[in-house]
N, CA, C and O atoms as a DFTB+ gen file, in Angstrom:
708 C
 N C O
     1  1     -37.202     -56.574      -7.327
     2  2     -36.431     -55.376      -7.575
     3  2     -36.564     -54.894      -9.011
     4  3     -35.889     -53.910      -9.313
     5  1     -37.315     -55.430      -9.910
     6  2     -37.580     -54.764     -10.685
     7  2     -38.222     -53.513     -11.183
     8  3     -38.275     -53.172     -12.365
     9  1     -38.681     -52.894     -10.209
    10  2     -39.000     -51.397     -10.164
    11  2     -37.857     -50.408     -10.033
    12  3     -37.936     -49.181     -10.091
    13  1     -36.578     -51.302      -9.810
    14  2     -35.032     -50.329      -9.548
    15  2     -35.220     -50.400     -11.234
    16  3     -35.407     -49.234     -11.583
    17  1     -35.240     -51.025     -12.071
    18  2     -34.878     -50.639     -13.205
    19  2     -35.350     -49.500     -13.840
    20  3     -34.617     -48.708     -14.431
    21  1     -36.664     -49.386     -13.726
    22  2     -37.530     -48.106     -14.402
    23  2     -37.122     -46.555     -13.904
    24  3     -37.193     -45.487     -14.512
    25  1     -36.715     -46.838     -12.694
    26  2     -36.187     -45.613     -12.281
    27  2     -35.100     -45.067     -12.502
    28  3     -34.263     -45.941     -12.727
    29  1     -34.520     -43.696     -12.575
    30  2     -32.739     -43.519     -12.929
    31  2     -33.067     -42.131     -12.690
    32  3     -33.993     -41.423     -13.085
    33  1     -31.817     -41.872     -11.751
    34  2     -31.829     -40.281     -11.524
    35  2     -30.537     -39.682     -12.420
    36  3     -29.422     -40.026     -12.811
    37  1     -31.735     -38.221     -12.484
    38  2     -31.749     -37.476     -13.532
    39  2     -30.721     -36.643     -12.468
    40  3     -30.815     -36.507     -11.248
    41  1     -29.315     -35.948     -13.783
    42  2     -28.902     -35.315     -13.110
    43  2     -28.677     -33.921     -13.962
    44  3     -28.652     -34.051     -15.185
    45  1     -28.538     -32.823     -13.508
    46  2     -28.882     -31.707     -14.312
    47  2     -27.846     -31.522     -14.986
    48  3     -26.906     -32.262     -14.696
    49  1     -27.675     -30.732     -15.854
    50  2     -26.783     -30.210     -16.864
    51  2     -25.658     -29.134     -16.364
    52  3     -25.990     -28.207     -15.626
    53  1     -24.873     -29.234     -16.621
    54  2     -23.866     -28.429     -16.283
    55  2     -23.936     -26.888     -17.269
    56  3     -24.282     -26.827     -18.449
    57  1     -23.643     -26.108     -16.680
    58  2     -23.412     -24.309     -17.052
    59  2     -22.301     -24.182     -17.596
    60  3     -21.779     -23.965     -16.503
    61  1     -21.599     -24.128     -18.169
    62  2     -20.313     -23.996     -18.578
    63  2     -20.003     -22.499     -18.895
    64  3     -18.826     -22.202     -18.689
    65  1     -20.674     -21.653     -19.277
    66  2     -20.678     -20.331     -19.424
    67  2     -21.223     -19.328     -18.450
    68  3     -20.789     -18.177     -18.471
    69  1     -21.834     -19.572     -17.887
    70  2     -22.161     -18.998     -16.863
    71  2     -21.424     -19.458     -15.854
    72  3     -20.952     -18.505     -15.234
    73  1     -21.106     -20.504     -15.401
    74  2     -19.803     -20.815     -14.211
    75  2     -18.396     -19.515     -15.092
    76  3     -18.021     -18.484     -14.533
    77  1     -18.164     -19.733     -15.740
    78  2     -16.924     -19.094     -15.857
    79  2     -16.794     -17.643     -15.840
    80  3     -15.778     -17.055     -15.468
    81  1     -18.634     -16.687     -16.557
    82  2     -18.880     -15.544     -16.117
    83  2     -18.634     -15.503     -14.392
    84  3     -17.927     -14.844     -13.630
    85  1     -19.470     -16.414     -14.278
    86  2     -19.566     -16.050     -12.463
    87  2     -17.849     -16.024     -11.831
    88  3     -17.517     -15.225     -10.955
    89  1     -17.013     -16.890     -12.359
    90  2     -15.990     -17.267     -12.233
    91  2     -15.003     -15.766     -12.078
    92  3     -14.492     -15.208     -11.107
    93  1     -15.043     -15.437     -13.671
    94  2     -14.352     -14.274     -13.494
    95  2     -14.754     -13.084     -12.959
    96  3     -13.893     -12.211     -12.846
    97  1     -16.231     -12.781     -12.492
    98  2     -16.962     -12.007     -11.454
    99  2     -16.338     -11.951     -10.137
   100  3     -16.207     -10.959      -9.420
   101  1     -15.950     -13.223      -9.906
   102  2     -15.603     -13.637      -8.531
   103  2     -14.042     -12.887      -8.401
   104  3     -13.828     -11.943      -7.640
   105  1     -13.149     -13.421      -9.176
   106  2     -12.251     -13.008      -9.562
   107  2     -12.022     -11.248      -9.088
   108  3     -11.534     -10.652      -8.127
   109  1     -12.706     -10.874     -10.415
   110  2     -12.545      -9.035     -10.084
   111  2     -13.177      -8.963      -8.910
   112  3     -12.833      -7.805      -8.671
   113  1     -13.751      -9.226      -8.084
   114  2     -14.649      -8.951      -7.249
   115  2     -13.476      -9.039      -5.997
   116  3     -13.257      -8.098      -5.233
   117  1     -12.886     -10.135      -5.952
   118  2     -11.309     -10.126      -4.864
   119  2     -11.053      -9.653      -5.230
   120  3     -11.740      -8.710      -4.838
   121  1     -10.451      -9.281      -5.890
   122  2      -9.337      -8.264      -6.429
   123  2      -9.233      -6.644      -5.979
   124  3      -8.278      -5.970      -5.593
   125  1     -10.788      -6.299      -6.226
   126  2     -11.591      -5.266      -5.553
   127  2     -11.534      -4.984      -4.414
   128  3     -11.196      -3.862      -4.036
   129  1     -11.928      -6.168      -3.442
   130  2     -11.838      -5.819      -2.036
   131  2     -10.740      -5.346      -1.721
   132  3     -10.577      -4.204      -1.291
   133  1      -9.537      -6.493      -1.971
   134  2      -7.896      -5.939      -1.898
   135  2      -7.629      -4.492      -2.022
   136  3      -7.233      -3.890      -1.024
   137  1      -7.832      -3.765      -3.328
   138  2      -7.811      -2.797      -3.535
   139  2      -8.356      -1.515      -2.850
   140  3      -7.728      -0.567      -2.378
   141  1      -9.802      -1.756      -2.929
   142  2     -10.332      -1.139      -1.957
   143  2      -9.936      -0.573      -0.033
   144  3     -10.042       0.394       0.722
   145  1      -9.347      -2.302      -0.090
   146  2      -9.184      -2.128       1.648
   147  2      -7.704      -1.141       1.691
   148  3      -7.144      -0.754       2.717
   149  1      -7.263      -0.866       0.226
   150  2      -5.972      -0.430       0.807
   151  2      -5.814       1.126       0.202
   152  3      -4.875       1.847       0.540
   153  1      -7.082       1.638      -0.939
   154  2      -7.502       2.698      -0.897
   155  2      -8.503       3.392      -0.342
   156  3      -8.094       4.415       0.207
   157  1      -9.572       3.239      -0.281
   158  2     -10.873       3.204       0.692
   159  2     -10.946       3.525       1.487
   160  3     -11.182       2.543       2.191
   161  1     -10.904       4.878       2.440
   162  2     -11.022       4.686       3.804
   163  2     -12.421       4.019       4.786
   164  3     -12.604       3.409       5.840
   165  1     -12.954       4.415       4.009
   166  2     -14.663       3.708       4.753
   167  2     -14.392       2.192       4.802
   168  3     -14.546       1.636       5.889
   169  1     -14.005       1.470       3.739
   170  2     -13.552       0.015       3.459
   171  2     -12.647      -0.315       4.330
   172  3     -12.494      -1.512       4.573
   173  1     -11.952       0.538       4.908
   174  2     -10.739      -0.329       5.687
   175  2     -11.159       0.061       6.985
   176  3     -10.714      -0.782       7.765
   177  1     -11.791       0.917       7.585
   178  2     -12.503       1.050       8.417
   179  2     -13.675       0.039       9.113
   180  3     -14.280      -0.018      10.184
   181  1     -13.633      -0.530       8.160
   182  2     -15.140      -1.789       8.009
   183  2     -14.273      -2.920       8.288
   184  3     -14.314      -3.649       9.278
   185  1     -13.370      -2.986       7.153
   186  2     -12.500      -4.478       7.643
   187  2     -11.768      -4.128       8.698
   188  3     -11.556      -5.147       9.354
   189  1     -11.292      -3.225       9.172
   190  2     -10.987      -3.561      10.653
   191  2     -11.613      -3.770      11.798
   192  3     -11.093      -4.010      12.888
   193  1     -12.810      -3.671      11.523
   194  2     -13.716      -3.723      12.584
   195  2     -13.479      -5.583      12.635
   196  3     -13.029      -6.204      13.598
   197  1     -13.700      -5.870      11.985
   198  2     -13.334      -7.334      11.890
   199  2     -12.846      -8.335      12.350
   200  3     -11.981      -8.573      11.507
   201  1     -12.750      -9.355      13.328
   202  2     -11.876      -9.886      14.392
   203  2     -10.714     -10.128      13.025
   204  3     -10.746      -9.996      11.802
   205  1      -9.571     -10.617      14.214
   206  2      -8.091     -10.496      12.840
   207  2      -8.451     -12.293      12.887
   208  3      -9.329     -12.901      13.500
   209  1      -7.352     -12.786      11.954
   210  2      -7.750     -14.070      11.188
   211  2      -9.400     -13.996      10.900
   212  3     -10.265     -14.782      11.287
   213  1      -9.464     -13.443      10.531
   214  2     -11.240     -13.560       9.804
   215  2     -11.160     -14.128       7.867
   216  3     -10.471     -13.674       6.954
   217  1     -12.203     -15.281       7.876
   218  2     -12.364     -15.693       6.912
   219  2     -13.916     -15.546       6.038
   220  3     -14.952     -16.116       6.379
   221  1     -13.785     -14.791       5.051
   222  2     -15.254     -14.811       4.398
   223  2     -14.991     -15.570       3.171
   224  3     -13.966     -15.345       2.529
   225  1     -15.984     -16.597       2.738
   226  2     -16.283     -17.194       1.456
   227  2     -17.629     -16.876       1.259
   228  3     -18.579     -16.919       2.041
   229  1     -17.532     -16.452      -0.272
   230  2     -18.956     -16.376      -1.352
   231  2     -19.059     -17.367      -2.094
   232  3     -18.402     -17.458      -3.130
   233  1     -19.747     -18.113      -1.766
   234  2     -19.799     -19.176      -2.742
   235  2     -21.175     -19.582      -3.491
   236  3     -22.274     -19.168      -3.124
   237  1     -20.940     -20.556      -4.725
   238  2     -22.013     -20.546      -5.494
   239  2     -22.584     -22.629      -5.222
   240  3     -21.781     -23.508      -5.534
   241  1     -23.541     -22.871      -4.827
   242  2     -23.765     -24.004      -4.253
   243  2     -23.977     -24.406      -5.881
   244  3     -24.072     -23.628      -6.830
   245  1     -24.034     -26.327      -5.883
   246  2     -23.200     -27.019      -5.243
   247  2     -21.901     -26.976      -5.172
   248  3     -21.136     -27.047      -4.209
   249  1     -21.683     -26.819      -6.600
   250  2     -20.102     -27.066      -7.476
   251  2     -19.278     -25.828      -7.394
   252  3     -18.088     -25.840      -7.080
   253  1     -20.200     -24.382      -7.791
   254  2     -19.616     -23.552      -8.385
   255  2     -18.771     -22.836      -7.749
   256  3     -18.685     -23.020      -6.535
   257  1     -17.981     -21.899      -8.348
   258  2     -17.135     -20.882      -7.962
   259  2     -16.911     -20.451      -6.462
   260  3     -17.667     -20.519      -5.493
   261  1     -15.865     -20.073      -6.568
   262  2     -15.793     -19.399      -4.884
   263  2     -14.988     -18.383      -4.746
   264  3     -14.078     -18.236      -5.561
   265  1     -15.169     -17.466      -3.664
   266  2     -14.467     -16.323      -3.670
   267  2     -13.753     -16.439      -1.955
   268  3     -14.496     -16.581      -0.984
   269  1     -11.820     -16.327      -1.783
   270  2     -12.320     -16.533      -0.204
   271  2     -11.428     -14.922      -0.208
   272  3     -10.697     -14.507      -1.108
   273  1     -11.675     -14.433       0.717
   274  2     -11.202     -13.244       1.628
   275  2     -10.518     -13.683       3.309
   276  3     -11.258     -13.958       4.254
   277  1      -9.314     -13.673       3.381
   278  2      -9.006     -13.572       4.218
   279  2      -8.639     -12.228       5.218
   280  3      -7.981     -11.422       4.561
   281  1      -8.821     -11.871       6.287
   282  2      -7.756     -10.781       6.976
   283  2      -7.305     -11.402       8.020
   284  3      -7.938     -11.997       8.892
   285  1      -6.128     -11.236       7.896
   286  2      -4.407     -11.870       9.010
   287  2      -3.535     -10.367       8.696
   288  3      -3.241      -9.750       7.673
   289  1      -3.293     -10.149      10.276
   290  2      -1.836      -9.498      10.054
   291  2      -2.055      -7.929       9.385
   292  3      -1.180      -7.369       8.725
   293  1      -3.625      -7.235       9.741
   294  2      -4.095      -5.885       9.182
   295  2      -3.900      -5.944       7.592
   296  3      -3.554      -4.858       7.129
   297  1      -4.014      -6.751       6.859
   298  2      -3.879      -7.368       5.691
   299  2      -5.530      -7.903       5.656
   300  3      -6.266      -8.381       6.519
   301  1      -5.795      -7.403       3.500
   302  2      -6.992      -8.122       3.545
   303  2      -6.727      -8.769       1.964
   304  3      -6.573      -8.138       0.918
   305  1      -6.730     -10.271       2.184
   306  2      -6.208     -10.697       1.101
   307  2      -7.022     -11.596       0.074
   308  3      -7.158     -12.635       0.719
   309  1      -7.391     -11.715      -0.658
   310  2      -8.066     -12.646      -1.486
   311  2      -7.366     -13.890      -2.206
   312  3      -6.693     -13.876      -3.237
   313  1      -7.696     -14.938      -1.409
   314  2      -6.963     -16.709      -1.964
   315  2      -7.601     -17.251      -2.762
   316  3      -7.380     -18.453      -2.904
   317  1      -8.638     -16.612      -3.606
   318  2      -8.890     -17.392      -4.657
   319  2     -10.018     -18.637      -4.555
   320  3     -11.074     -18.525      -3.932
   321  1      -9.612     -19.807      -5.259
   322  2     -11.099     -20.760      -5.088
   323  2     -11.034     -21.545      -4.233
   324  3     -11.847     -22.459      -4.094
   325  1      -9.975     -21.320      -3.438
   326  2      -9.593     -22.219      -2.238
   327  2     -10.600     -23.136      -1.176
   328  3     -11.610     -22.692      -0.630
   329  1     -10.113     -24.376      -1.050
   330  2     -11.818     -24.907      -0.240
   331  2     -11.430     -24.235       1.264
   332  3     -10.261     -24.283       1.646
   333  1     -12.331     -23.696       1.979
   334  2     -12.038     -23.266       3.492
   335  2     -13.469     -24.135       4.205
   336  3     -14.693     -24.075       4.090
   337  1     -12.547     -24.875       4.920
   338  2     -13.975     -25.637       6.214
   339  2     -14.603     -24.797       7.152
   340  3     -15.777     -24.806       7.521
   341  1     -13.639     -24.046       7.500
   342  2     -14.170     -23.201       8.962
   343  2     -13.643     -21.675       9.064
   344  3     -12.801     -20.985       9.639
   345  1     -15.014     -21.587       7.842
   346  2     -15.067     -19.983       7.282
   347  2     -15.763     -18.972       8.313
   348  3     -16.898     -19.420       8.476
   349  1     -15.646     -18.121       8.878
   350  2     -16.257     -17.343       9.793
   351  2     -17.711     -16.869       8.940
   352  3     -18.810     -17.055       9.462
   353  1     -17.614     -16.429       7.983
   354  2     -18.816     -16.263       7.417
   355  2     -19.008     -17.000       5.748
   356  3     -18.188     -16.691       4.884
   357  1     -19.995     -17.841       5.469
   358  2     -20.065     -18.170       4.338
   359  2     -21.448     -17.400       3.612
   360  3     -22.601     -17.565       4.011
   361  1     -21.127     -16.710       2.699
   362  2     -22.488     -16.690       2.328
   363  2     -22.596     -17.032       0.540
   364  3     -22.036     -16.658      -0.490
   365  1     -23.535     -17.846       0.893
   366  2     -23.938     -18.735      -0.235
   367  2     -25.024     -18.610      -1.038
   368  3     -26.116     -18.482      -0.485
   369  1     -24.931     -18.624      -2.855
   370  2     -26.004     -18.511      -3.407
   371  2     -26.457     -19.765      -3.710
   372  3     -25.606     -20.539      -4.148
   373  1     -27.531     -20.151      -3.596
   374  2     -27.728     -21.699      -4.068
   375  2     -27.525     -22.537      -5.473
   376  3     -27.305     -23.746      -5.392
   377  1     -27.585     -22.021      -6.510
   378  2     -27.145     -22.403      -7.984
   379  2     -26.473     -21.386      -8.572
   380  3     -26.464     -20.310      -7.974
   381  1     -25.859     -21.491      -9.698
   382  2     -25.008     -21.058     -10.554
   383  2     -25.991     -20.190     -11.730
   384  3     -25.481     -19.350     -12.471
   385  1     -27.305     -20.495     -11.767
   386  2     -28.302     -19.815     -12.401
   387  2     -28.567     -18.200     -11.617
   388  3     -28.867     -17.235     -12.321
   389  1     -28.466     -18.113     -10.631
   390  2     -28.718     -17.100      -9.513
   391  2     -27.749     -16.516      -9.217
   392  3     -27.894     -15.327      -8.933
   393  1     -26.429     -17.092      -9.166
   394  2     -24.490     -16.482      -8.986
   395  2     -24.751     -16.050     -10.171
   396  3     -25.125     -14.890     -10.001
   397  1     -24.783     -16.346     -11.523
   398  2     -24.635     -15.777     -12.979
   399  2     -25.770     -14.333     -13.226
   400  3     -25.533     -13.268     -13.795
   401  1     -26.756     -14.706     -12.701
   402  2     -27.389     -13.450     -12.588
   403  2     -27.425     -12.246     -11.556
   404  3     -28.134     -11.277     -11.824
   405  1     -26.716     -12.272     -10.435
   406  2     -26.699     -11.846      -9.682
   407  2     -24.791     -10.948      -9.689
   408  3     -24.129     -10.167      -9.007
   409  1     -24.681     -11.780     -10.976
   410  2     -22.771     -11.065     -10.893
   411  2     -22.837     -10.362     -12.280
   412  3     -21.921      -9.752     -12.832
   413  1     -24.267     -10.598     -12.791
   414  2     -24.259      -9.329     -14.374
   415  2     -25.120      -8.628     -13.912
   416  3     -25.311      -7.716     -14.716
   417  1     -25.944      -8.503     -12.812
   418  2     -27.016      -7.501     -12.707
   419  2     -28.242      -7.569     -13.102
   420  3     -29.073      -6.669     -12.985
   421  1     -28.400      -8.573     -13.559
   422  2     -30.004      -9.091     -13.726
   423  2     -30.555      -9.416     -12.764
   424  3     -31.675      -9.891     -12.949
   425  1     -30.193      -9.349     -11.723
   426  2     -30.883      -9.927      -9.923
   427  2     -29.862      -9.396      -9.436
   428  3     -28.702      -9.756      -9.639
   429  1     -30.381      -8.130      -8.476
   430  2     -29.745      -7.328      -7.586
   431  2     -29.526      -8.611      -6.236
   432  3     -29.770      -9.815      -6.155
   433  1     -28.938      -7.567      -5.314
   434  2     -28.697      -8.492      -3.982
   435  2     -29.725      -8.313      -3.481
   436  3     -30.488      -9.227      -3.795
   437  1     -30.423      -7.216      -2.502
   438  2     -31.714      -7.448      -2.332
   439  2     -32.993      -8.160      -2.764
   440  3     -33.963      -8.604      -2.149
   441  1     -32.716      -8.118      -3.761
   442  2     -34.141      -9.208      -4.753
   443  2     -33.979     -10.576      -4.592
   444  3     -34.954     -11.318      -4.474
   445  1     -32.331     -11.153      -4.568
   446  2     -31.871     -11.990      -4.198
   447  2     -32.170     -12.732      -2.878
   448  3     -32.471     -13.896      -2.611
   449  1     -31.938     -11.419      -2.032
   450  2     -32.246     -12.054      -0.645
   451  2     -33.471     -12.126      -0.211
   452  3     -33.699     -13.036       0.587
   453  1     -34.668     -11.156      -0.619
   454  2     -35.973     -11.697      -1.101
   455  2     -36.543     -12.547      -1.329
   456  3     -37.487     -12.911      -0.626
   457  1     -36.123     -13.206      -2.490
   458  2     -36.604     -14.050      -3.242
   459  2     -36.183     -15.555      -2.288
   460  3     -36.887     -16.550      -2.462
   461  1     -35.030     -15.609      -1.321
   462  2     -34.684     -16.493      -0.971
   463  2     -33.588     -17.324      -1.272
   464  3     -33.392     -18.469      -0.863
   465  1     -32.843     -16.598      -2.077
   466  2     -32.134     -17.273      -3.118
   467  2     -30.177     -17.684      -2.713
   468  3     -29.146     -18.140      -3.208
   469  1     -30.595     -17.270      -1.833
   470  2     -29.126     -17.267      -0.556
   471  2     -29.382     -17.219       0.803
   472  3     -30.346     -16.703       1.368
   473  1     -28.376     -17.837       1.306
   474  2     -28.203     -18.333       2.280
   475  2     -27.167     -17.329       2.947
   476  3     -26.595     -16.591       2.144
   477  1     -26.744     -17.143       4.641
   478  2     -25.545     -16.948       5.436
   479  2     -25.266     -17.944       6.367
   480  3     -26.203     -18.323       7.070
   481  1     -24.114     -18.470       6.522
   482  2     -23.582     -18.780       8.104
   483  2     -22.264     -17.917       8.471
   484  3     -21.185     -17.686       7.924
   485  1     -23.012     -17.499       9.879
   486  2     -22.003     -16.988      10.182
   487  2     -22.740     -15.545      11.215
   488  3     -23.888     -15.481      11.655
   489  1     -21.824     -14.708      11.337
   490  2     -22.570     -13.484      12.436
   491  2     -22.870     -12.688      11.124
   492  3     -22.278     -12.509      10.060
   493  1     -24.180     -12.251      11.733
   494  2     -25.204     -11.008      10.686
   495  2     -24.493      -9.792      11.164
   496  3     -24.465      -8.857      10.364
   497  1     -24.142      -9.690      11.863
   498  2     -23.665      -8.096      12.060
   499  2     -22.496      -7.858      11.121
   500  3     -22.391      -6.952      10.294
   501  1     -21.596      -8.878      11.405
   502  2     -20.432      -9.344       9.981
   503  2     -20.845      -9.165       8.342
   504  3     -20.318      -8.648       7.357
   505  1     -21.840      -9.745       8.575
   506  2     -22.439      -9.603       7.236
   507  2     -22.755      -8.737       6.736
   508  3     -22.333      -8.383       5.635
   509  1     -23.810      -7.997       7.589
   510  2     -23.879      -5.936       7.268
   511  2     -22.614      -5.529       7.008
   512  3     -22.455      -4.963       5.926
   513  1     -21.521      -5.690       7.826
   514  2     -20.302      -5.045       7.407
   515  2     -20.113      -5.465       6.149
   516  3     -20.260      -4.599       5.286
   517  1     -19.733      -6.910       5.679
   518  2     -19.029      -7.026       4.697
   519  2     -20.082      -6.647       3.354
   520  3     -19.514      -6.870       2.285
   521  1     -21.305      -6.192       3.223
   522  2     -22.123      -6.071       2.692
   523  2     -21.888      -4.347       2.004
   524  3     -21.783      -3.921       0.853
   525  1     -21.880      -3.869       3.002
   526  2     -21.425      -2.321       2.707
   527  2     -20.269      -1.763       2.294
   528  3     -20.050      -0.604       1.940
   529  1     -19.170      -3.184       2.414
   530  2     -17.759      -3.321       1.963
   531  2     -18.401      -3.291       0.701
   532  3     -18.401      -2.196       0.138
   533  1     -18.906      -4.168       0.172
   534  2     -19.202      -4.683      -1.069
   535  2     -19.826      -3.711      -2.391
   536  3     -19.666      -3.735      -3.611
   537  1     -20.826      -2.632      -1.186
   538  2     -21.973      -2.005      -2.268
   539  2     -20.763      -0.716      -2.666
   540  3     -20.959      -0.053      -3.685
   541  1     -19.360      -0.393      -1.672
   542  2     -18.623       0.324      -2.056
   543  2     -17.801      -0.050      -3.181
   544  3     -17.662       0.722      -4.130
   545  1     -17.167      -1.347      -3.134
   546  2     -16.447      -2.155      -4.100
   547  2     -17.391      -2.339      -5.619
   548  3     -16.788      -2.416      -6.690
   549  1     -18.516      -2.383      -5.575
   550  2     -18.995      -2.589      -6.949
   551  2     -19.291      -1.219      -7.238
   552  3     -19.570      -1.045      -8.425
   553  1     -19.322      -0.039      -6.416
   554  2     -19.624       1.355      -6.630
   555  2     -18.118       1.327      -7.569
   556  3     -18.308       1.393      -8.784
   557  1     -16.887       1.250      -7.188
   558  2     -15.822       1.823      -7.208
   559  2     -15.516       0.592      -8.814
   560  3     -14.719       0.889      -9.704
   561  1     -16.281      -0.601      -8.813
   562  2     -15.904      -1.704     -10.400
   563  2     -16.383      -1.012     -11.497
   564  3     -15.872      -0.656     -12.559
   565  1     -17.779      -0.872     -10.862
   566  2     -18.768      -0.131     -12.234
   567  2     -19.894       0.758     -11.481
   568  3     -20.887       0.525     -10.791
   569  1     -19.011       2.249     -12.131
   570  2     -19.796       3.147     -12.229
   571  2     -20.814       3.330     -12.912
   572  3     -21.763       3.930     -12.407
   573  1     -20.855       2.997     -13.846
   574  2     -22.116       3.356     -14.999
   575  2     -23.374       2.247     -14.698
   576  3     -24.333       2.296     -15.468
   577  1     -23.386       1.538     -13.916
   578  2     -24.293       0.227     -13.908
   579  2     -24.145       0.109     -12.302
   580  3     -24.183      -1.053     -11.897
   581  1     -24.015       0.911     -11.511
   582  2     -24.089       0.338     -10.164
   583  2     -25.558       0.709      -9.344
   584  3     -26.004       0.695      -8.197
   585  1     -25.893       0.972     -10.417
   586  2     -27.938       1.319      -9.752
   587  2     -28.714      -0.163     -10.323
   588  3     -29.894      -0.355     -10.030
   589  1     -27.921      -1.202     -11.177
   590  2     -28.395      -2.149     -11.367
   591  2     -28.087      -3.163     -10.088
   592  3     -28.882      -4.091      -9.931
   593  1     -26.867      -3.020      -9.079
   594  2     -26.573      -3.740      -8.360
   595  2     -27.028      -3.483      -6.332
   596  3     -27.037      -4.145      -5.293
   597  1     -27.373      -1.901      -6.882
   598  2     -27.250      -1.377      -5.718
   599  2     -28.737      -0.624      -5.398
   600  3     -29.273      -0.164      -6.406
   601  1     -29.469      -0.442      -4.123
   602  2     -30.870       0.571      -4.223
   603  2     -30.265       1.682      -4.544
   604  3     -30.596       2.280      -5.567
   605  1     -29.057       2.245      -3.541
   606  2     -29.130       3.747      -4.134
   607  2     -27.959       3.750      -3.827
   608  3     -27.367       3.254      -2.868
   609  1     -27.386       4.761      -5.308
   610  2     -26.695       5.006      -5.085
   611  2     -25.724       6.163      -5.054
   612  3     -25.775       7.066      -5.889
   613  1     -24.667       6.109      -3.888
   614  2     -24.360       7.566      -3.261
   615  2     -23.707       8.696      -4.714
   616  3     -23.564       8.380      -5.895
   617  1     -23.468       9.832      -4.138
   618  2     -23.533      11.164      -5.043
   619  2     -21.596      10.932      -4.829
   620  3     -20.797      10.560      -3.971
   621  1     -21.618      11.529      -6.491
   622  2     -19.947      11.211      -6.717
   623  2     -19.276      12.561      -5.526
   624  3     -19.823      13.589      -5.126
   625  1     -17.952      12.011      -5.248
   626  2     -17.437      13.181      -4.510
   627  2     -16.358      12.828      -5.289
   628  3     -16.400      11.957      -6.158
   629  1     -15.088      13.690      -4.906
   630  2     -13.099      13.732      -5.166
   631  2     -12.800      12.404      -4.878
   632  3     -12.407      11.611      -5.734
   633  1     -12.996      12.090      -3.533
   634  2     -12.396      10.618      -2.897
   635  2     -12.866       9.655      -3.769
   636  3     -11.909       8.935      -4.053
   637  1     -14.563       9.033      -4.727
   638  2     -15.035       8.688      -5.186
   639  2     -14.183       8.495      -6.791
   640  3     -14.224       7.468      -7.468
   641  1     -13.572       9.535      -7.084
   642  2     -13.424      10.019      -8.542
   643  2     -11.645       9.200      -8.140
   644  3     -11.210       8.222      -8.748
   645  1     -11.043       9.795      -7.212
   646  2      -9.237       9.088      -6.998
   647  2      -9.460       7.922      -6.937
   648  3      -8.867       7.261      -7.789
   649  1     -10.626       6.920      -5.686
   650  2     -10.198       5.843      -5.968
   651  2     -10.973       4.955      -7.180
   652  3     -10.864       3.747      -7.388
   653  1     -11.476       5.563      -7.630
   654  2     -11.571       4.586      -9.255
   655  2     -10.667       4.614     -10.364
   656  3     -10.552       3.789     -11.270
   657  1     -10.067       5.638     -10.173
   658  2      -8.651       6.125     -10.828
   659  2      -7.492       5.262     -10.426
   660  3      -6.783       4.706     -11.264
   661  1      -7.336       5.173      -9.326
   662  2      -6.675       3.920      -8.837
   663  2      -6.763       2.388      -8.955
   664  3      -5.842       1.635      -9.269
   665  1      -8.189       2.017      -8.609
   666  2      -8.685       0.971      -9.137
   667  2      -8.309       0.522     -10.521
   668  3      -7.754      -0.564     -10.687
   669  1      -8.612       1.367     -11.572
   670  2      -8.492       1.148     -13.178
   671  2      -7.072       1.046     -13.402
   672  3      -6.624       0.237     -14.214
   673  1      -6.191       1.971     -12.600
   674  2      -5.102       1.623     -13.242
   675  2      -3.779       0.616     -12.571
   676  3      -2.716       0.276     -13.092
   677  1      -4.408       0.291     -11.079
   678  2      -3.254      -0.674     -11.229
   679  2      -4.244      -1.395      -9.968
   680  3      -3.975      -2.381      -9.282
   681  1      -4.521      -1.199      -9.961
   682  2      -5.598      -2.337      -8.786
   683  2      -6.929      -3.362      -9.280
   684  3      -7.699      -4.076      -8.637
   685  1      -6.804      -3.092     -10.563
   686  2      -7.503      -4.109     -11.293
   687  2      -6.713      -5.245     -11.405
   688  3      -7.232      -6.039     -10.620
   689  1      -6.058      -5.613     -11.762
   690  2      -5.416      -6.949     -11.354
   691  2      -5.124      -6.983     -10.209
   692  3      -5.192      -5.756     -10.125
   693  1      -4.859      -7.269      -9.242
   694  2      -4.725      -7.336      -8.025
   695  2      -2.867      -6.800      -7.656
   696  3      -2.000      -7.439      -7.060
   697  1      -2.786      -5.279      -8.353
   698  2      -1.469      -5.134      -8.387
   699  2      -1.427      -4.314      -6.538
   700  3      -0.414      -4.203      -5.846
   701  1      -2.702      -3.912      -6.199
   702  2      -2.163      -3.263      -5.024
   703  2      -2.754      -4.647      -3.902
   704  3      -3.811      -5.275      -3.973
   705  1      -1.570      -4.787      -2.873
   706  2      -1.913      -5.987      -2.228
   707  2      -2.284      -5.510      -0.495
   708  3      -2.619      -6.367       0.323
C-alpha cells in the first residue's frame, strides 16, 4: 500500500466572491419574480399556467447558491436558499465559475446552454415557461444591460415603463408579496 501514500486528492479552491455575487443575484432575482408575478400581466399569466404547489430551484452545483420559487395558493413566492428534494423543476448550472458569469452578463443564457454548461430536471415545456418569466424579469431588473442577458430585446411600451417604476420603488426588496 505504499502507492496510497504518493497519491492525495486535490480539492479545488473555494470562490468566495463570486459565490456571494451569485448569491445576491439570486436574491434580486426572487425578489423579481415575486414582483413581477404580481405586476406583470404576461408573468402571471405564465405562472398560472403552472400546476399549483409547483416548485422551481436554480441552483449553482456543487455547493453554491440557490434560488427556490414556490407557487401554492395563486401565490408566487420566493423561500430563499432552502434545500428542496422534490423540486418539480431544477435547473442547474454546474460551477459557481459559470453561475458568476452568467448572473453579471458575461455568459448569456443561450451561450450557456450551448456551451453545455447547465443542466434541467424536470418538464421542458415548464421550462420555456419559466424561461420567458425570466427574460421579462431581467427586462424589468436591468434595463440598460438586458441585450447582454437576452437575444432580443422587446421595444419599450407604457406597461414596460409602470412596471419598472414599481419594481424600483417598492418591489425591489421583496416589499410586494
Amino acid at each position: 500500500m505504499a502507492s496510497d501514500q504518493r497519491y492525495y486528492q486535490l480539492t479545488p479552491g473555494r470562490k468566495p466572491i463570486q459565490t456571494l455575487i451569485t448569491r445576491t443575484a439570486f436574491l434580486m432575482l426572487g425578489h423579481a419574480f415575486q414582483t413581477a408575478y404580481r405586476v406583470d400581466p404576461a408573468v402571471k399569466k405564465e405562472v398560472d399556467s403552472w400546476p399549483e404547489t409547483f416548485t422551481f430551484v436554480m441552483d449553482v452545483e456543487p455547493d453554491g447558491p440557490r434560488m427556490v420559487l414556490v407557487k401554492r395558493n395563486n401565490t408566487l413566492q420566493y423561500l430563499g436558499e432552502r434545500e428542496v428534494y422534490n423540486a418539480d423543476v431544477v435547473l442547474a448550472v454546474k460551477n459557481v465559475e459559470f453561475g458568476f458569469r452568467m448572473m453579471t452578463g458575461l455568459l448569456s443564457i443561450p451561450r450557456l446552454v450551448f456551451e453545455n454548461r447547465q443542466y434541467v430536471k424536470g418538464d421542458l415545456a415548464v421550462v420555456a415557461s419559466i424561461l420567458r418569466c425570466m427574460n421579462v424579469v431581467v427586462l424589468m431588473m436591468l434595463p440598460g444591460v438586458a441585450g447582454f442577458f437576452l437575444k432580443k430585446v422587446p421595444r419599450l411600451n407604457m406597461q414596460t415603463i409602470k412596471n419598472r417604476v414599481v419594481f424600483y420603488t417598492v418591489g425591489w426588496l421583496g416589499q410586494i408579496k
